[in-house]
C-alpha positions as a Markdown table, in Angstrom:
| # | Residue | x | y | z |
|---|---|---|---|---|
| 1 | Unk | 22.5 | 3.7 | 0.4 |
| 2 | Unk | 26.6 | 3.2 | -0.1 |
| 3 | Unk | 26.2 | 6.5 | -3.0 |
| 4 | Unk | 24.1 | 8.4 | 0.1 |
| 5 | Unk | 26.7 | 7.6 | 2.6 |
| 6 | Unk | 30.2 | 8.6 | 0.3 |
| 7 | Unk | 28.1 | 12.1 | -0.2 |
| 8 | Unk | 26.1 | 12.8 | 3.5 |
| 9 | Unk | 27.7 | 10.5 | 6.4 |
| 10 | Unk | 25.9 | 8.7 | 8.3 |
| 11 | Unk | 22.2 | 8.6 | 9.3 |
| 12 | Unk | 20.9 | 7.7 | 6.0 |
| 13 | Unk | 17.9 | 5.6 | 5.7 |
| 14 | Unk | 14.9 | 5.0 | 2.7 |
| 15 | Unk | 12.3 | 7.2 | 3.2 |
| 16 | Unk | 8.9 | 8.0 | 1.1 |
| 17 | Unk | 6.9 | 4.8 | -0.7 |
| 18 | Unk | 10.2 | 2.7 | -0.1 |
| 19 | Unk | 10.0 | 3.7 | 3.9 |
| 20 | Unk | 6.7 | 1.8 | 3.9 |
| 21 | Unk | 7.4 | -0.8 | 2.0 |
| 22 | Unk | 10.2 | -2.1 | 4.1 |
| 23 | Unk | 8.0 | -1.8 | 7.2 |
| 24 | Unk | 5.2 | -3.8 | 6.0 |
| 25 | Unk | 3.3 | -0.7 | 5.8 |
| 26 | Unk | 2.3 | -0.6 | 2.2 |
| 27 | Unk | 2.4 | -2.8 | -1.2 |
| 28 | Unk | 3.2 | 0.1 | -4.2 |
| 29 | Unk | 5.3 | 2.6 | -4.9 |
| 30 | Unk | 4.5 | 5.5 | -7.4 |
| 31 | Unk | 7.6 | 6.7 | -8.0 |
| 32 | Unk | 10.5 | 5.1 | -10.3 |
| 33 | Unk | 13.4 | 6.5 | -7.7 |
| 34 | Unk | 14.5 | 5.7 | -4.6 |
| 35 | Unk | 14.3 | 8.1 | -2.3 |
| 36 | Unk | 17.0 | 8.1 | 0.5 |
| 37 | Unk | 16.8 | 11.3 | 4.0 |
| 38 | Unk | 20.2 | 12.3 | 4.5 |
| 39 | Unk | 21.4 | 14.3 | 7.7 |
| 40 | Unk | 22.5 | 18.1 | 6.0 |
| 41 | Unk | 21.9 | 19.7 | 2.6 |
| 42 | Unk | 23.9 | 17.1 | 0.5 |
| 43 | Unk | 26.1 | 18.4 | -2.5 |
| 44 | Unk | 23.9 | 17.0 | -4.7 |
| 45 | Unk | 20.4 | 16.3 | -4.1 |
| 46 | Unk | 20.1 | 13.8 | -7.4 |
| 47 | Unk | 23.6 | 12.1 | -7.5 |
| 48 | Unk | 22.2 | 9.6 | -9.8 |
| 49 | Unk | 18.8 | 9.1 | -12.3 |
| 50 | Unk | 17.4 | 6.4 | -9.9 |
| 51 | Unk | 18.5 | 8.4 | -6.5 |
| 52 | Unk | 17.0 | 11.3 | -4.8 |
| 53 | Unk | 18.7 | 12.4 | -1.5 |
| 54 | Unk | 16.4 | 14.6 | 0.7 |
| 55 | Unk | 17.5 | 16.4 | 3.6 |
| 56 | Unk | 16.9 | 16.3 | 7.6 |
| 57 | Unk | 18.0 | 18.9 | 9.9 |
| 58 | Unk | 18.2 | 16.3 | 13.1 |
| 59 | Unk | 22.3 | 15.5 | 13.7 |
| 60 | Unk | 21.1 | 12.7 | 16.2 |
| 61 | Unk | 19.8 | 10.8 | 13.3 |
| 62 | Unk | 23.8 | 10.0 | 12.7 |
| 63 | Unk | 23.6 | 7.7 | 15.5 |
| 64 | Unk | 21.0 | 5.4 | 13.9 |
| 65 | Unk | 21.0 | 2.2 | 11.6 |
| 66 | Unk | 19.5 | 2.6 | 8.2 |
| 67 | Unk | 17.0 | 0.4 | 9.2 |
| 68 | Unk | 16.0 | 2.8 | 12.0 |
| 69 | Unk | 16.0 | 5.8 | 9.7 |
| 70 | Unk | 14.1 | 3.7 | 7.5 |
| 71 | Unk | 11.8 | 3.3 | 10.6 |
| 72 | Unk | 11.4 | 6.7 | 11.4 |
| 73 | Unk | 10.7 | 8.4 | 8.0 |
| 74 | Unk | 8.3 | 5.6 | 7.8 |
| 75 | Unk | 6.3 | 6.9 | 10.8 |
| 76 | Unk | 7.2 | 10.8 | 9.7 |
| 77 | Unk | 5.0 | 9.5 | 6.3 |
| 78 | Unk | 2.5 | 7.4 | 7.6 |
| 79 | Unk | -0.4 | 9.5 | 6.4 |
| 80 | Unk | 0.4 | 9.7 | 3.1 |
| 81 | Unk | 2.6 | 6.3 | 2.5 |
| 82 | Unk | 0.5 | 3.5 | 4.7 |
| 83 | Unk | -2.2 | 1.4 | 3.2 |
| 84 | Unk | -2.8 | 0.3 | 6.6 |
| 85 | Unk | -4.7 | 1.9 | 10.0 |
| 86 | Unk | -2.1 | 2.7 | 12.4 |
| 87 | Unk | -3.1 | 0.1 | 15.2 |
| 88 | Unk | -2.8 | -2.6 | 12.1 |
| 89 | Unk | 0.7 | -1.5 | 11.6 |
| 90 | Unk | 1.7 | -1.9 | 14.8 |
| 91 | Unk | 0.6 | -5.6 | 14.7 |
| 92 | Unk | 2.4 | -5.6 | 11.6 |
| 93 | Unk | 5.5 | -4.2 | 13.1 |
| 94 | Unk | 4.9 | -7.3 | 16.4 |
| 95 | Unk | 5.5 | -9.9 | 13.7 |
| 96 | Unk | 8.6 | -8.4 | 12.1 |
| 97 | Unk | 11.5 | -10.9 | 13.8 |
| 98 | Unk | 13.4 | -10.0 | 11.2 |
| 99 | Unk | 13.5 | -6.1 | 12.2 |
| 100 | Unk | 12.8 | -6.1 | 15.9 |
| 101 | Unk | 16.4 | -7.7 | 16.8 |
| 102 | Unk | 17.8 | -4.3 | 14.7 |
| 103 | Unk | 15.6 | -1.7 | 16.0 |
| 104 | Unk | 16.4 | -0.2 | 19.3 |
| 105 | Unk | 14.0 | 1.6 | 21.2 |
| 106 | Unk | 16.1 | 3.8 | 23.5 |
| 107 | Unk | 17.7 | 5.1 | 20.5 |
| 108 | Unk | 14.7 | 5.8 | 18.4 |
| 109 | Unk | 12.7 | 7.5 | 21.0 |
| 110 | Unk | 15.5 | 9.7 | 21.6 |
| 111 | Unk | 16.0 | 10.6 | 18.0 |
| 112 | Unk | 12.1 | 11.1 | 17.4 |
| 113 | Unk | 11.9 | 13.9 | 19.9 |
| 114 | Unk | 14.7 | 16.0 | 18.6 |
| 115 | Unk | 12.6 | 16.1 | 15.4 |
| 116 | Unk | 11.1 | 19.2 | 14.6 |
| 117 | Unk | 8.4 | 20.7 | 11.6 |
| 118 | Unk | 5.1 | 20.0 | 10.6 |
| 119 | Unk | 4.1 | 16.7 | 12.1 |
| 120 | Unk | 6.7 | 16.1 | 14.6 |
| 121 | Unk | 4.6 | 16.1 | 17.4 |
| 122 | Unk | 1.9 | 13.4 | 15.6 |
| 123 | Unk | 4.9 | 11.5 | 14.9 |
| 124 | Unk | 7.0 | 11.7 | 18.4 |
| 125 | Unk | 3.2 | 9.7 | 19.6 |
| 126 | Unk | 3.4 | 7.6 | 17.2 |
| 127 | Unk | 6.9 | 6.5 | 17.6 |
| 128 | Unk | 6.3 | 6.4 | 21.2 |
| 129 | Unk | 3.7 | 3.7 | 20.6 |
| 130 | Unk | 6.0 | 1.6 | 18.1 |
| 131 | Unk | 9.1 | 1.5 | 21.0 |
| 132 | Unk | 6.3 | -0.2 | 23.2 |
| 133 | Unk | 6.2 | -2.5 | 20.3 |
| 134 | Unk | 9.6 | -2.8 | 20.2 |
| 135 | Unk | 10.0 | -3.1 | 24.0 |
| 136 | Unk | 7.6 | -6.5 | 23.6 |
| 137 | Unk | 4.7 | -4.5 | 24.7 |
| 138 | Unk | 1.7 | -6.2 | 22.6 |
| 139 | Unk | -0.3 | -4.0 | 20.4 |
| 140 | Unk | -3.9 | -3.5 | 20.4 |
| 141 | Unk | -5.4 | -6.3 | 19.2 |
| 142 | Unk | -7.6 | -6.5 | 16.0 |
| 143 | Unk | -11.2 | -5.3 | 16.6 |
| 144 | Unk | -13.8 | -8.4 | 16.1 |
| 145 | Unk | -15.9 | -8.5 | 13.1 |
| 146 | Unk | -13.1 | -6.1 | 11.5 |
| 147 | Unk | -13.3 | -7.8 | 8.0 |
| 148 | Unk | -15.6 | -10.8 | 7.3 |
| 149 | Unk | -15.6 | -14.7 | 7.9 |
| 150 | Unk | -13.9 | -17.0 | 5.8 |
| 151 | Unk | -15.6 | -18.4 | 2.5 |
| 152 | Unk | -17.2 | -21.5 | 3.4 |
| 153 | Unk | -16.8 | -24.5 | 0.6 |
| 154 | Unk | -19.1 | -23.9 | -1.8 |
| 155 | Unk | -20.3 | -20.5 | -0.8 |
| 156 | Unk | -20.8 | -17.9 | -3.6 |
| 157 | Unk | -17.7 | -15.9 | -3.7 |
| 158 | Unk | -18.4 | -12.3 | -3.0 |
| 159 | Unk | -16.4 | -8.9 | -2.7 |
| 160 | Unk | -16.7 | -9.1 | 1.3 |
| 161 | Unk | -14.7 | -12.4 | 0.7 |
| 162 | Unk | -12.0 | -11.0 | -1.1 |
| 163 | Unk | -9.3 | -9.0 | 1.2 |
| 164 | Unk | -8.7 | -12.1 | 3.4 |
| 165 | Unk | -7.1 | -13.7 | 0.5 |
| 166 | Unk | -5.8 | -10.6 | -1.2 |
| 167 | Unk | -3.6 | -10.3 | 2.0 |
| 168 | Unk | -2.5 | -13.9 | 2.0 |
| 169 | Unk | 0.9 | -13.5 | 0.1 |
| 170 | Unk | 3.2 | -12.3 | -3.1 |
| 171 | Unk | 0.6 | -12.8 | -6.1 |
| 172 | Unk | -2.8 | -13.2 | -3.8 |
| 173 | Unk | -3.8 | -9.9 | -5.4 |
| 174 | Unk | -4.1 | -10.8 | -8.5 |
| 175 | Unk | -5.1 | -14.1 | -7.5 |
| 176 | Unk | -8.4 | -13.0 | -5.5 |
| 177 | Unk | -9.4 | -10.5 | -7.7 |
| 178 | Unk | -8.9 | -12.7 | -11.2 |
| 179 | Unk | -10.9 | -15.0 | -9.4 |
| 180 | Unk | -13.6 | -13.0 | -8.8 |
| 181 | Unk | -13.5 | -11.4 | -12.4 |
| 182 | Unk | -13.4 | -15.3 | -13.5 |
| 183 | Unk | -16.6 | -15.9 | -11.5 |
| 184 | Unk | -18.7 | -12.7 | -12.2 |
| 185 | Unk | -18.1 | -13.5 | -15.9 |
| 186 | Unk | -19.4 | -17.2 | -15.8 |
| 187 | Unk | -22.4 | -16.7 | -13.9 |
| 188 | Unk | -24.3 | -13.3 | -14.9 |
| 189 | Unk | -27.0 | -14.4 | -12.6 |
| 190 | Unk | -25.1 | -14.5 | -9.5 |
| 191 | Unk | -23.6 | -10.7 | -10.2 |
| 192 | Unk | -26.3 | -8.5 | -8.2 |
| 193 | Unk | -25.1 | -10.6 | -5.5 |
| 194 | Unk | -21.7 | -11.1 | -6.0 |
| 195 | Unk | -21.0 | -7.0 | -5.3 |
| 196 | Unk | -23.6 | -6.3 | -2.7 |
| 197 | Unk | -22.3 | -6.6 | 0.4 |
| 198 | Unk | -19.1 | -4.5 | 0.9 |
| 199 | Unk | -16.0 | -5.6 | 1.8 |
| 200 | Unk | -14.2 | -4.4 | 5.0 |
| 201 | Unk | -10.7 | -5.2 | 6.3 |
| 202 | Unk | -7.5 | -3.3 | 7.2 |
| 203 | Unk | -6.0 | -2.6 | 3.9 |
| 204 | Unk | -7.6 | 0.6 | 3.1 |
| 205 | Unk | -6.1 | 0.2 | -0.9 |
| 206 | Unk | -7.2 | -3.1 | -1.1 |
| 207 | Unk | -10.5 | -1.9 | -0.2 |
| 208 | Unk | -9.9 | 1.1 | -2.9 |
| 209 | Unk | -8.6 | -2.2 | -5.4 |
| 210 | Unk | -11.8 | -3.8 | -5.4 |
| 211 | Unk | -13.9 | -1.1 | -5.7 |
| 212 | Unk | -12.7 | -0.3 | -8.6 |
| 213 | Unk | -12.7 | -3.8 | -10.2 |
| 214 | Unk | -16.2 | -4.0 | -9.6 |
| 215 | Unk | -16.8 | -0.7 | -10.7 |
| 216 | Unk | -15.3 | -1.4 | -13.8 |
| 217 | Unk | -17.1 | -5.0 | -14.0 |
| 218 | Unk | -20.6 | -3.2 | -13.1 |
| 219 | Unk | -20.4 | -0.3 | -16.2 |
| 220 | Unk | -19.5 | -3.0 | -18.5 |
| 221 | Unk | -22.3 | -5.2 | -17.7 |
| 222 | Unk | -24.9 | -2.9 | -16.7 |
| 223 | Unk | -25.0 | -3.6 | -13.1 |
| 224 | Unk | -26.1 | -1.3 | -10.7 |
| 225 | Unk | -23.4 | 0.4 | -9.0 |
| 226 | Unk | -23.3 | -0.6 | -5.2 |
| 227 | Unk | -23.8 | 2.5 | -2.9 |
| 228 | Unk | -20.3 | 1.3 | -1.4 |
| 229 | Unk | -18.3 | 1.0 | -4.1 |
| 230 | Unk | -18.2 | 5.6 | -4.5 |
| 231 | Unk | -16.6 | 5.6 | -1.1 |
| 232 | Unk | -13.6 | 4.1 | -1.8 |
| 233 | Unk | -11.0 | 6.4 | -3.3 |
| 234 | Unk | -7.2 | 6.6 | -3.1 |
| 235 | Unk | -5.2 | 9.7 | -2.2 |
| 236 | Unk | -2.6 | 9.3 | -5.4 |
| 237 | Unk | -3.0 | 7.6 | -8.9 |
| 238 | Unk | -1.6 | 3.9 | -8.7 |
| 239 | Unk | -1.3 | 1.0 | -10.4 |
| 240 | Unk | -3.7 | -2.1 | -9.5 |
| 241 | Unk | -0.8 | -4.3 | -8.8 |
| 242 | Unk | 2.6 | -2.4 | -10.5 |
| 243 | Unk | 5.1 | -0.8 | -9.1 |
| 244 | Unk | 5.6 | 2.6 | -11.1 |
| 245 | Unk | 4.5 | 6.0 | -12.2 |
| 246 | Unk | 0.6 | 6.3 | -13.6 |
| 247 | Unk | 1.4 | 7.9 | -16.9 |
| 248 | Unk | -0.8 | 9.9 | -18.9 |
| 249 | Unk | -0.6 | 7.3 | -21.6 |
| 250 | Unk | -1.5 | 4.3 | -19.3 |
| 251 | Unk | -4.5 | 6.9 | -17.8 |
| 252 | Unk | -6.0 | 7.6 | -21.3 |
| 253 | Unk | -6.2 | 3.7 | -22.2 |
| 254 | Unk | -7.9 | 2.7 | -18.6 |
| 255 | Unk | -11.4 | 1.6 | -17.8 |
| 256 | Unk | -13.5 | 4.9 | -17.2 |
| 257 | Unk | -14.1 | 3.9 | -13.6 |
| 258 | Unk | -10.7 | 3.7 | -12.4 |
| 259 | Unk | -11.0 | 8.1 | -12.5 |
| 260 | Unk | -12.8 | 8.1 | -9.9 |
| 261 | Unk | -10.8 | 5.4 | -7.3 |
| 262 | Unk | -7.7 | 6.4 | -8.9 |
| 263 | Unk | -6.7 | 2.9 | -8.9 |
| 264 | Unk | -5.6 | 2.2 | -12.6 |
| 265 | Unk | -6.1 | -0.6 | -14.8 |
| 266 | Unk | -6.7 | -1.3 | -18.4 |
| 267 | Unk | -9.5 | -3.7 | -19.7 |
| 268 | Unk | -7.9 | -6.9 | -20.0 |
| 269 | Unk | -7.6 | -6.7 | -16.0 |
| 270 | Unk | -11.2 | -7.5 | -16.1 |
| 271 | Unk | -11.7 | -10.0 | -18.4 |
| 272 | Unk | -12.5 | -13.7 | -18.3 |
| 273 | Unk | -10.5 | -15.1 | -21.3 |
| 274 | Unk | -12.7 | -18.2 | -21.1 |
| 275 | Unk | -15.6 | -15.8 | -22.0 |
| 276 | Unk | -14.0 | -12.8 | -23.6 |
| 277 | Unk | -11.3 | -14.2 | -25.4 |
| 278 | Unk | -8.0 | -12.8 | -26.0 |
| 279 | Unk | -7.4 | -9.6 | -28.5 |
| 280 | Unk | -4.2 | -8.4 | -30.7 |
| 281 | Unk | -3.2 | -5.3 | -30.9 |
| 282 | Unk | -4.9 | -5.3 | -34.3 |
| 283 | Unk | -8.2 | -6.0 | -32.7 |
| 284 | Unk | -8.2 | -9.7 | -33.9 |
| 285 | Unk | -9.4 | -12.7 | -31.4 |
């Protein structure tokens, strides 16, 4: 942000994967640079390996906070950088203390309709609805029977269990889903029913996540695929849990199913090491 600033002025603010991110809105990024909108065609649009500056015609954007640009390239990019509905990121955006003291309202909605290109009017609604937000209006609340009930103690764990807990923190990810691979491995009888009912909630790439995984789990084991499971597809190639580029390399030594979700992962992400082992490089256990 200080490199952005020394070459554009004011008004700068993350925008992009990194937009979301800071919002709340979304848990990857695809690409290994920061991406930062700058008011005016900089003199240099890649000042540095890990920065790219891209350019915004709207001078009012001077008069915001980087956490305000940050705001409203986030809602510019919802489509394409949210993992969540956008009622869900509203609540998200209600429970952000730590960004509703910085963001002002007056200021943003002011900004937001001097905007002007493809999606500017999509976006000025949008950002109407998040100033509510911001003016302590509540958002709309979470539709009932949006995801399903909480595991009960000793209840078979099933994909419908898993994106309460996948939401739950930093490392539930992996977590849930390990868990589930742990389980599917130990008990071969239970799998049928382990990936029949789908799983619903408002992470659309955690839905995407899990699909996959038991995707993958299913060709290995010769399971039937789940009529679900094909629906769920992301929009760009990403990593289960990284942050980072899908390179052709890690592409060509993924499981075959993750094509089709373009969710990546290689094979170790779906095994049980107290069934499958562990393997060297050199193919040893």
């Amino acid at each position: 942000m200080d490199i952005a600033r020394a070459i554009a002025g004011e008004g700068c603010g993350l925008t992009g994967h990194q937009a979301g991110k800071v919002a709340g809105w979304l848990t990857h990024t695809v690409r290994p640079v920061a991406e930062v909108a700058v008011v005016g065609e900089p003199s240099v649009r890649r000042p540095h390996p890990g920065l790219v500056l891209r350019p915004r015609a709207n001078d009012s954007r001077r008069g915001l906070s980087a956490l305000e640009v940050t705001y409203l390239e986030a809602v510019m990019n919802f489509d394409v950088c949210a993992e969540l509905a956008w009622p869900e990121a509203l609540r998200v955006t209600a429970q952000r203390v730590d960004h509703l003291e910085h963001l002002r309202a007056d200021a943003l909605r002011e900004v937001a309709a001097a905007e002007r290109g493809a999606g500017a009017v999509a976006m000025r609604a949008r950002m109407r609805e998040l100033c509510a937000v911001l003016d302590g209006i509540a958002p709309p609340p979470a539709p009932t029977g949006a995801s399903a009930p909480p595991r009960r103690r000793g209840e078979p764990l099933t994909a419908a269990h898993l994106p309460a807990p996948m939401s739950a923190g930093q490392g539930s990810r992996i977590a849930a889903l390990s868990s589930f691979v742990n389980r599917w491995a130990l008990h071969p009888a239970r799998r049928p029913a382990m990936c029949a009912p789908p799983p619903s909630g408002p992470n659309r790439l955690d839905l995407v996540r899990i699909a996959a995984t038991v995707h993958a789990l299913c060709d290995r084991d010769g399971v039937g695929v789940p009529e679900w499971v094909w629906a769920h597809t992301w929009h760009e190639d990403v990593r289960i849990y990284d942050v980072g580029e899908v390179s052709a390399g890690f592409r060509n030594s993924a499981v075959g199913a993750c094509a089709h979700h373009r969710v990546w992962f290689r094979e170790d992400h779906i095994m049980c090491i107290r069934v499958h082992g562990m393997w060297s490089p050199a193919g040893q256990r």
